[in-house]
N, C-alpha and C positions, 0 to 999 in steps of 0.2 A: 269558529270557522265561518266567514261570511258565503253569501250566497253561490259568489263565483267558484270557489275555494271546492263547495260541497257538487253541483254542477260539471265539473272537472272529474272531481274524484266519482263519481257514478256513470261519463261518459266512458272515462280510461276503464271503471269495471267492465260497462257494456262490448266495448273496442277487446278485453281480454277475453270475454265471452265468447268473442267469434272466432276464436280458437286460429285463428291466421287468415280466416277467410276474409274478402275486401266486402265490405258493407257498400252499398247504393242509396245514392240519394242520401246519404246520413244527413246531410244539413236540412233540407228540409222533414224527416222524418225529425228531428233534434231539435226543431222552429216548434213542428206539429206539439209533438209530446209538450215541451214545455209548456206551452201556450195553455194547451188544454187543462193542466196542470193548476199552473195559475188565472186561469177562469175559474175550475171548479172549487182552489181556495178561496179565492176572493169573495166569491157567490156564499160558500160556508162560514166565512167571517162577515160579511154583512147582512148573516141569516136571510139569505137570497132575496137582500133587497138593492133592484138593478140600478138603481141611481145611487147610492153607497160605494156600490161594488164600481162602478163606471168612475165616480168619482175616486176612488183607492186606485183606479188602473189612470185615471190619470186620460181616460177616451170620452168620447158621450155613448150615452147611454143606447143610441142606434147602435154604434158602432158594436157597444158590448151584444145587443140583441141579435146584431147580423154574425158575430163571432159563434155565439153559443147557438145558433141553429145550425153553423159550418160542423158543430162538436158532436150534436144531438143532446145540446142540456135547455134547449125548450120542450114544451109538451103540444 
């Protein structure tokens, strides 16, 4: 099952969660979560090395730095 595939099938779980009610904002709460998601794997697979991880996301490395203090995964 590729990424999209699995992304789908845990949106439609969460969508069945809410038992009929209308969710707000889902797209960017959906943006949110992901995002944060694949920061904190990326940071885990290049043993929280930011120019690694920057380089695997494919941004530079400000970029990743200005992300992860949006997340709170600087100190």
């Amino acid at each position: 099952m590729g990424l999209k595939e699995l992304v789908r099938k845990h949106i439609d779980q969460y969508l069945e969660q809410l038992d009929g009610e209308i969710p707000q904002d889902l797209y960017d709460l959906v943006i949110s979560e992901v995002e944060h998601a694949l920061l904190e794997a990326t940071l885990y697979q290049s043993n929280n090395n930011q120019s690694k991880a920057a380089e695997m996301l494919g941004i530079s490395r400000g970029t990743l730095r200005t992300r992860m203090k949006l997340f709170g995964l600087l100190s």
